[in-house]
Backbone as CSV, one residue per row, in Angstrom:
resi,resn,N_x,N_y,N_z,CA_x,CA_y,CA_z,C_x,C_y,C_z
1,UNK,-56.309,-1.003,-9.218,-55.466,0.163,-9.195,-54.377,-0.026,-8.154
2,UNK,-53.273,0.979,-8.098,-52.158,0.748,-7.262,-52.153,1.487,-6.055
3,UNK,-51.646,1.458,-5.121,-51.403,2.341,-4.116,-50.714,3.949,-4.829
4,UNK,-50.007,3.529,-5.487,-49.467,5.098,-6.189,-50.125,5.812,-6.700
5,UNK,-50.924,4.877,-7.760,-52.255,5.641,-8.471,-53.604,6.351,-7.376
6,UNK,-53.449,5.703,-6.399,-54.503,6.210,-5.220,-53.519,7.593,-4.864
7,UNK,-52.929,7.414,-4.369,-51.920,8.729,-3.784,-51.651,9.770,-4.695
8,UNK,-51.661,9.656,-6.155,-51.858,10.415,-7.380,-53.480,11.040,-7.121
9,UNK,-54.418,10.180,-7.317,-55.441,11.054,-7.301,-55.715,12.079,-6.320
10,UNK,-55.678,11.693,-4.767,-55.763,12.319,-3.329,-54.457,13.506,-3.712
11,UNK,-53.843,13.388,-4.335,-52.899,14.828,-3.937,-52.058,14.349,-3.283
12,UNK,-51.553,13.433,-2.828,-50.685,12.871,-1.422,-49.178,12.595,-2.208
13,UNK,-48.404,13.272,-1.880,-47.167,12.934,-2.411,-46.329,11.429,-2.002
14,UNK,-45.444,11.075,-2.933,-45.065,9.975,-1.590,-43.695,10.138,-0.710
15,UNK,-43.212,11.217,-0.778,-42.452,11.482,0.213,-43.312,11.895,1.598
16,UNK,-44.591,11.780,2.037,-45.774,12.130,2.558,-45.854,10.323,3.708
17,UNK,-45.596,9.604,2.678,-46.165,8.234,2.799,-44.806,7.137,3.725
18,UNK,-44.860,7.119,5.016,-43.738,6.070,5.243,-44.538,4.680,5.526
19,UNK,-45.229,4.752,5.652,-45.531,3.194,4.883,-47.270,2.864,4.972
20,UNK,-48.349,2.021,4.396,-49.646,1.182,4.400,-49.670,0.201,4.649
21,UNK,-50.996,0.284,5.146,-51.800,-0.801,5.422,-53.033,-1.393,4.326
22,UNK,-53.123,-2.436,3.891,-54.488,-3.065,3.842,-54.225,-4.429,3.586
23,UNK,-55.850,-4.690,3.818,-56.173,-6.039,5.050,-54.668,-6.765,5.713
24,UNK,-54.532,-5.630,6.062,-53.659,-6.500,7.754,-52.212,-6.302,7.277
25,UNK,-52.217,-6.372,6.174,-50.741,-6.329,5.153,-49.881,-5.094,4.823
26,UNK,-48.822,-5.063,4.842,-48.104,-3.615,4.732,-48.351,-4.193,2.917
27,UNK,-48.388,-2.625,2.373,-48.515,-2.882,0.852,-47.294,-1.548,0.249
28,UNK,-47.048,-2.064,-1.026,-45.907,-1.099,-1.816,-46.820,-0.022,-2.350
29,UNK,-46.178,0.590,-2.757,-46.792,1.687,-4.130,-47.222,0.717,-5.628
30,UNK,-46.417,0.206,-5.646,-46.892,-0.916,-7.024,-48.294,-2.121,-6.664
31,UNK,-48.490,-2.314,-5.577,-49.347,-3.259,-5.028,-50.686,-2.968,-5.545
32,UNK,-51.580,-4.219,-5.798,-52.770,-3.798,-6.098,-53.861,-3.896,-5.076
33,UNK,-54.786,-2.913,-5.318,-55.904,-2.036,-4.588,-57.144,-2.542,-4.691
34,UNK,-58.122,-3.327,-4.266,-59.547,-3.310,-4.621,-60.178,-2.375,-4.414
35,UNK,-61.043,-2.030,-4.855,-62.073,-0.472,-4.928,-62.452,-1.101,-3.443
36,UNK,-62.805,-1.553,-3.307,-63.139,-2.287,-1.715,-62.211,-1.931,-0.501
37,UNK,-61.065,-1.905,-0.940,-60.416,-2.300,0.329,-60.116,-1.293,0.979
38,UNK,-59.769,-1.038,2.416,-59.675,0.110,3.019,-57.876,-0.282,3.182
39,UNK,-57.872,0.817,2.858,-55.880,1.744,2.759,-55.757,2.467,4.190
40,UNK,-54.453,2.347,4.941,-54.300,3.235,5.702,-52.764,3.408,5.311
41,UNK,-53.110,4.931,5.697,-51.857,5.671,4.788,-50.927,6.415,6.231
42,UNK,-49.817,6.220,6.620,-49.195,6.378,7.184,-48.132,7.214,7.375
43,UNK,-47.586,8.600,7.711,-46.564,9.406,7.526,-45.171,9.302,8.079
44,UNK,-43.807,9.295,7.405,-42.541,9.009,7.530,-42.769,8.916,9.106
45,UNK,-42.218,8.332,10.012,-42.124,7.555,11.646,-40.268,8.549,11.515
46,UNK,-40.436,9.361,13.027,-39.220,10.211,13.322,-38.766,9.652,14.804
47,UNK,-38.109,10.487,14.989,-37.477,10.205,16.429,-36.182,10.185,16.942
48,UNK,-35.489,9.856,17.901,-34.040,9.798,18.017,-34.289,9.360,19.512
């Protein structure tokens, strides 16, 4: 499955999402997912 399709099920929009993690790797929305793998989901980064 994809990172998008994960964020589809959870409710998580992706204007929500400024960027993931898994294993060690920044991943896209199109990227594929092992039922295994742990996702960390990250919110747009602000500041000035």
């Amino acid at each position: 499955m994809t990172l998008g399709y994960i964020l589809n099920k959870v409710n998580i929009s992706r204007e929500e999402v400024g960027f993931a993690i898994c294993r060690s790797k920044y991943i896209s929305l199109d990227d594929l997912v092992n039922p295994e793998d742990e996702v960390r989901i990250f919110p747009p980064l602000g500041g000035g």
